[in-house]
C-alpha positions as CSV (number, residue, x, y, z in Angstrom):
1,X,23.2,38.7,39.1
2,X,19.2,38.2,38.3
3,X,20.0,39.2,34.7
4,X,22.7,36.4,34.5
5,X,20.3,33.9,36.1
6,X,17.5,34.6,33.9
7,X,19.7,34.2,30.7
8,X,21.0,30.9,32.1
9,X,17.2,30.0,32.6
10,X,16.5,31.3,28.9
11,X,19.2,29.5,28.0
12,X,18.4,26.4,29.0
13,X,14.6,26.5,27.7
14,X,16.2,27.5,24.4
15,X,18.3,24.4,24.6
16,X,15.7,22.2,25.4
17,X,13.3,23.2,22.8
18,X,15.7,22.5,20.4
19,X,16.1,19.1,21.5
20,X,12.6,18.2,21.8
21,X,12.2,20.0,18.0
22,X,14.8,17.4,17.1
23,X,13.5,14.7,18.6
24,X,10.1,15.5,17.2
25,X,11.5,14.3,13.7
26,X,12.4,11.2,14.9
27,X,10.5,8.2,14.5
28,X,10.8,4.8,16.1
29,X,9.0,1.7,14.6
30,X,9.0,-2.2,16.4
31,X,9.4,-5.2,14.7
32,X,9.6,-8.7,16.0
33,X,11.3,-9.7,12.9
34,X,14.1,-8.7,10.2
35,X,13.4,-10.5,6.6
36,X,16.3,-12.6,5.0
37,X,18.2,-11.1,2.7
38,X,20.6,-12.4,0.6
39,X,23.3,-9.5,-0.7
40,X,24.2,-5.8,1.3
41,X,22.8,-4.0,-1.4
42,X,19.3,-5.0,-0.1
43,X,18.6,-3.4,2.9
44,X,17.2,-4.5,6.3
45,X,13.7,-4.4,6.1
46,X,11.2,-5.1,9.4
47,X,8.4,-7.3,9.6
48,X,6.1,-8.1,12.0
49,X,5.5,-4.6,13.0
50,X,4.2,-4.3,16.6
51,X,3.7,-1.4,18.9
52,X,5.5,0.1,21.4
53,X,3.7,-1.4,24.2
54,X,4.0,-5.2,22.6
55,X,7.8,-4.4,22.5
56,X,7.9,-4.5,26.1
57,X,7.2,-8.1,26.1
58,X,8.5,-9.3,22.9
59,X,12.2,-9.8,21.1
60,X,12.0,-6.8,18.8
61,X,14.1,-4.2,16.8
62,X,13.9,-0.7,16.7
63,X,14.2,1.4,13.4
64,X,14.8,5.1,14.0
65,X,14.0,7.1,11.6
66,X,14.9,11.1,11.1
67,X,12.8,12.5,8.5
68,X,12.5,9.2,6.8
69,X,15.9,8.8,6.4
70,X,17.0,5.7,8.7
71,X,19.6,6.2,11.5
72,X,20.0,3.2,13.5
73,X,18.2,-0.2,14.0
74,X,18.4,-1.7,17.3
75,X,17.7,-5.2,18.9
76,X,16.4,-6.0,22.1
77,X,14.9,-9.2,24.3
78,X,13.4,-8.6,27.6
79,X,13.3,-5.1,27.0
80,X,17.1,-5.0,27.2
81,X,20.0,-4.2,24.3
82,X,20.9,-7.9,23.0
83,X,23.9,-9.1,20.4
84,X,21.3,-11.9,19.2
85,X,20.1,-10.2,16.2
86,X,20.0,-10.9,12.3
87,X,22.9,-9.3,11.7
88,X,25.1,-10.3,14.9
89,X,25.3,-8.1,17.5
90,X,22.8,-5.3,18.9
91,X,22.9,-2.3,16.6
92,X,23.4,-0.8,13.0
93,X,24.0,2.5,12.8
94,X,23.7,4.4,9.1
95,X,26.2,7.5,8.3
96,X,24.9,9.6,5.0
97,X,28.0,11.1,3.6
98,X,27.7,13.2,-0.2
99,X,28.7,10.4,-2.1
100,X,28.7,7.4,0.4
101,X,26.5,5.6,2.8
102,X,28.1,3.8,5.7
103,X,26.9,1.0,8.0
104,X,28.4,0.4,11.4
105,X,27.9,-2.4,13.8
106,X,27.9,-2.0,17.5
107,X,27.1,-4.5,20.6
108,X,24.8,-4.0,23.6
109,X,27.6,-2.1,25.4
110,X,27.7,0.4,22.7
111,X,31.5,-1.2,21.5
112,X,32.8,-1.5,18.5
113,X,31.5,-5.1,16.6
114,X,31.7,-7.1,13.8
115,X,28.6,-8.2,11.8
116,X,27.7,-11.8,11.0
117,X,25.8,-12.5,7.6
118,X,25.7,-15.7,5.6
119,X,26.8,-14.1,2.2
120,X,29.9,-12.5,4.1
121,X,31.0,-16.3,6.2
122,X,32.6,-14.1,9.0
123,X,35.4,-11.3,9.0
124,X,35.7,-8.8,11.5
125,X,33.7,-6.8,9.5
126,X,32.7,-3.4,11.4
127,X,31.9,-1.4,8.5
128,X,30.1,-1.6,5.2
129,X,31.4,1.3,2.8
130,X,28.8,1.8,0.2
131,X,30.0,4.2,-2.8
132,X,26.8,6.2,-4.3
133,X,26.7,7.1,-8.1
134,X,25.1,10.3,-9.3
135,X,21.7,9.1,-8.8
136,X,22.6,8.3,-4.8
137,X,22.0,4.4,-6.0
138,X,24.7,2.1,-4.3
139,X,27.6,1.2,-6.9
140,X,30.3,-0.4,-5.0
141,X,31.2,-1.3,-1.7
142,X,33.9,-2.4,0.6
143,X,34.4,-4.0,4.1
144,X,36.3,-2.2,7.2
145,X,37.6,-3.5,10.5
146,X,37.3,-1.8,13.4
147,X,40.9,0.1,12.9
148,X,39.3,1.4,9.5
149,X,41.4,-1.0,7.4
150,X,39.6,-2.5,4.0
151,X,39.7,-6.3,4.5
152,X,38.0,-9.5,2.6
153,X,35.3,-10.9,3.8
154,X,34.8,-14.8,5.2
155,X,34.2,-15.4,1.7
156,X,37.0,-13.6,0.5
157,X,35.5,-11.0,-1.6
158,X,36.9,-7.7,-1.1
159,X,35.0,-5.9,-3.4
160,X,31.1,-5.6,-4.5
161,X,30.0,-4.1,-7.2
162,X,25.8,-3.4,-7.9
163,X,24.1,-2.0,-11.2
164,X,20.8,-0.9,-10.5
165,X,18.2,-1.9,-12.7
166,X,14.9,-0.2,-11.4
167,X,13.8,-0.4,-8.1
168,X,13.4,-4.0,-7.3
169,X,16.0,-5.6,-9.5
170,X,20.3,-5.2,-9.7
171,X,23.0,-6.9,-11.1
172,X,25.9,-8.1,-8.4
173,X,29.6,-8.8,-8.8
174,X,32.4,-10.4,-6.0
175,X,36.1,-10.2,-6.7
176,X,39.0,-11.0,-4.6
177,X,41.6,-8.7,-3.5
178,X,43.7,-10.0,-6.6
179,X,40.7,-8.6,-8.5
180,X,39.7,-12.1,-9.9
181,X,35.7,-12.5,-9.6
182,X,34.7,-14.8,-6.5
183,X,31.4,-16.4,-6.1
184,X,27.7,-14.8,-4.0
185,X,28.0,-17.9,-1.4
186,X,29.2,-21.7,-1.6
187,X,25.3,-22.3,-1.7
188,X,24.6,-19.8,-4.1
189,X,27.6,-20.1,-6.6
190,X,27.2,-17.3,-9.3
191,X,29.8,-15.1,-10.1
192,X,26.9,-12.5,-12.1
193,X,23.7,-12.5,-10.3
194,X,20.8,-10.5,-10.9
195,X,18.7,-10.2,-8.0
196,X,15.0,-9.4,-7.4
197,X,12.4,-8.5,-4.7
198,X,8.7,-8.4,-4.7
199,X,6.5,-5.1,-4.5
200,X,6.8,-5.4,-0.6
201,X,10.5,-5.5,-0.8
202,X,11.0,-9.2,0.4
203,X,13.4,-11.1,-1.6
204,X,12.3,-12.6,-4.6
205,X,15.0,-14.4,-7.4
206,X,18.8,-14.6,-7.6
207,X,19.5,-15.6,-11.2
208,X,22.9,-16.7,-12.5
209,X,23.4,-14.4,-15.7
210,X,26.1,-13.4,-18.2
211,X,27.6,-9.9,-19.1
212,X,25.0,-8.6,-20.9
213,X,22.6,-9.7,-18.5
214,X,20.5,-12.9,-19.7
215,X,19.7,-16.1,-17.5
216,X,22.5,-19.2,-18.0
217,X,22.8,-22.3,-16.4
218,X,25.3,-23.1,-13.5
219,X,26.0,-26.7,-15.2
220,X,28.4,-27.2,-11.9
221,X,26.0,-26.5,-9.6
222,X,22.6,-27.5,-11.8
223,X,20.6,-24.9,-11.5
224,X,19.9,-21.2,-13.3
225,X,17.8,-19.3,-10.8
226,X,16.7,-19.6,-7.2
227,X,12.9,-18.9,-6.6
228,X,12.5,-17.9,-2.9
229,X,8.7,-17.9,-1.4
230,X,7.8,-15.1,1.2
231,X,4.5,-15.0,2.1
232,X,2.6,-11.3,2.7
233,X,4.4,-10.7,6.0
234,X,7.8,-11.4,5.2
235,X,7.7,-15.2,6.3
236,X,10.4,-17.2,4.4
237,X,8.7,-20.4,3.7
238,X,10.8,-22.1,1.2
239,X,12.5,-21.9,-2.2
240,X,13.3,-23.4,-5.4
241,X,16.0,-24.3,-8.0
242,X,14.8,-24.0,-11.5
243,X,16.6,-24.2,-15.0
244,X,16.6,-21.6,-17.4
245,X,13.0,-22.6,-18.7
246,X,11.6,-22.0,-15.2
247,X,11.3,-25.5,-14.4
248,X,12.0,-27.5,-11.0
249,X,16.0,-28.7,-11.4
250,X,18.0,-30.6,-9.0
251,X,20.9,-29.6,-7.2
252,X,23.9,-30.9,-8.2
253,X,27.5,-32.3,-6.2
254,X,29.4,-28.8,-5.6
255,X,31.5,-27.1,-2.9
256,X,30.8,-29.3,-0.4
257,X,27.3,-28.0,-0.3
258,X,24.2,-30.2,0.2
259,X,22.6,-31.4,-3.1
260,X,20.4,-33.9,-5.0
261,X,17.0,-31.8,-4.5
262,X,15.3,-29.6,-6.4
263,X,12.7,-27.4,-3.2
264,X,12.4,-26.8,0.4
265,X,9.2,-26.1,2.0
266,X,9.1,-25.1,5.6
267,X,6.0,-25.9,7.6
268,X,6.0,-24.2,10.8
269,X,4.0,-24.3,14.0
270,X,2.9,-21.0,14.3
271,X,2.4,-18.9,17.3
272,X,1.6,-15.5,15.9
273,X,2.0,-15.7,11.8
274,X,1.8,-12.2,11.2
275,X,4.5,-11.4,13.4
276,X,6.9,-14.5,12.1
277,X,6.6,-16.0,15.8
278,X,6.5,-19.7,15.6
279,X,7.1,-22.8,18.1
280,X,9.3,-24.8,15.3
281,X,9.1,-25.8,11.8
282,X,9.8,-28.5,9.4
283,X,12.2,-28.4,6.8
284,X,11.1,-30.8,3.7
285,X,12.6,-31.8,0.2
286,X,11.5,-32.9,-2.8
287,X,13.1,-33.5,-6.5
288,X,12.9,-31.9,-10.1
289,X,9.2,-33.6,-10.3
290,X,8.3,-31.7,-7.4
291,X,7.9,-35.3,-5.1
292,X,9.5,-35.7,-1.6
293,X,13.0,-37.0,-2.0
294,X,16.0,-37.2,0.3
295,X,19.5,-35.1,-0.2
296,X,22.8,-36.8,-0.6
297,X,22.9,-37.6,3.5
298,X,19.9,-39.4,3.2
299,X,17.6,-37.1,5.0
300,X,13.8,-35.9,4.0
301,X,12.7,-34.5,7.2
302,X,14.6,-31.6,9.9
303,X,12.7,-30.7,12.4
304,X,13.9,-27.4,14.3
305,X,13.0,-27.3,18.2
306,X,12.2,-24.1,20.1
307,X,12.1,-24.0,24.4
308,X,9.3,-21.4,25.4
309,X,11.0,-18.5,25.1
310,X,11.5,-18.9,21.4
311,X,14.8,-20.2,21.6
312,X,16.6,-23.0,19.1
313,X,16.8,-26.4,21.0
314,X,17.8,-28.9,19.0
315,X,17.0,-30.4,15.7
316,X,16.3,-34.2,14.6
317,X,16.4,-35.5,11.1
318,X,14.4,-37.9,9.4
319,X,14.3,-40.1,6.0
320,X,11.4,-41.0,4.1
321,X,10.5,-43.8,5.4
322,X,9.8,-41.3,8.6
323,X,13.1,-43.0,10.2
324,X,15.2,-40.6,13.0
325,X,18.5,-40.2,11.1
326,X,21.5,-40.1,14.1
């Protein structure tokens, strides 16, 4: 009976030491922020990194790491699991299969979810289904639902396609489920885009290009390239349209989006700029000669409003004679 007990005991130390040797390859790092991105090839990428400690009292995510390999990322405010994150709901969890990488989204009650992401315009997408090529780079990838069924995206695309080029560039194609090619966003309307990123990773360029690769204009839209500005921590704080010779060009009437300007700054009221925290910002236009202008609703001026715990409140709008716009 001893001999029993003392095996159970061994046992259990055995057991235990071999989960605290797994958990000693994990790592866990905060971050109050997650920089835009603009395509699911580029990958989530923190910013505002903060201890553990400052996490306590701060909206944060967590990325867990094993062996540098990333496993999950999770968001959190008030110390708690929240659905308000970048992506839509609390939690991103990463599968590494031989020839495929596999993103799942789950809420704060560890259910099944669907992700929400600009380039995507809703879908009950659960599941991003990345095919790898020989060199593990992402080549394709798909949408699920949560039954495990492919499905289109808001935007309708139901396939991606990515060709890297080296490690901060890649070319990106849509198409429909009819296989016909469908567009990166209404507000970015380019059927072949090359994308970029800086040395830190933030997003950097999405060009409009043709087969073989080489900037063209999008006469329907009026632009070639967007030019995004990220400052050092990851801040978004503005971007540009320019034709193919690099210079300032205004957008044009197309999709229904918003056009007849040419850059947007944002000015915000910062709290903490190395972590991204701020108490509001300005959004401001200007035209093709780089002087403030209005868009086609006549406005100059949007002011976004926070309440103190860093929550949207309200906007107002503006022209540029400083007028509130109702």
């Amino acid at each position: 009976m001893k001999l029993l007990k003392l095996l159970s005991v061994n046992l259990l130390v055995i057991l235990m030491l071999g989960q605290i040797e797994k958990d000693e390859n994990l790592v866990t790092e905060y971050y109050t922020n997650i920089a835009g991105i603009i395509s699911p090839n580029l990958e989530y990428l923190g910013r505002g990194k903060i201890s553990k400690a400052q996490a306590k009292t701060l909206k944060h995510y967590r990325f867990i790491y094993n062996k540098r390999r990333l496993l999950k990322i999770q968001y959190f405010e008030n110390n708690q699991p929240n659905d308000n994150s970048y992506y839509g709901t609390h939690e991103v969890k990463y599968n590494y299969l031989k020839d495929q990488l596999i993103r799942s989204y789950y809420n704060a009650k560890g259910k099944k979810a669907s992700t929400y992401r600009h380039y995507y315009s809703g879908g009950n997408i659960h599941k991003e289904v990345f095919q790898l090529d020989k060199n593990k780079d992402r080549a394709s990838l798909i949408l699920k639902d949560s039954a495990n069924n492919q499905i289109e995206s808001g935007m309708g695309s139901y396939q991606f396609k990515f060709h890297k080029i080296d490690d901060k560039s890649f070319i990106q194609k849509q198409f429909k489920k009819d296989g016909s090619a469908n567009v990166l966003t209404l507000y970015f309307p380019f059927y072949t885009s090359k994308i970029t990123t800086q040395k830190n990773g933030f997003l950097h360029t999405i060009s409009n290009v043709n087969d073989e690769g080489d900037l063209i204009m999008n006469d329907s839209a009026g632009y070639a390239s967007v030019i995004f500005d990220f400052d050092e921590f990851g801040n978004e704080l503005g971007w540009s349209f320019q034709n193919v010779s690099g210079n300032l060009s205004n957008r044009e009437d197309y999709l229904g989006m918003d056009y007849g300007f040419a850059k947007v700054v944002y000015k915000f009221n910062w709290e903490n700029k190395r972590l991204g925290l701020h108490k509001g910002f300005q959004e401001v236009y200007f035209d093709e000669h780089n002087k403030p202008t209005e868009n086609n609703k006549g406005t100059h001026l949007i002011k976004y409003e926070y309440d103190q715990s860093g929550n949207f409140s309200g906007m107002r709008k503006y022209n540029l004679d400083g007028k509130e716009i109702k």
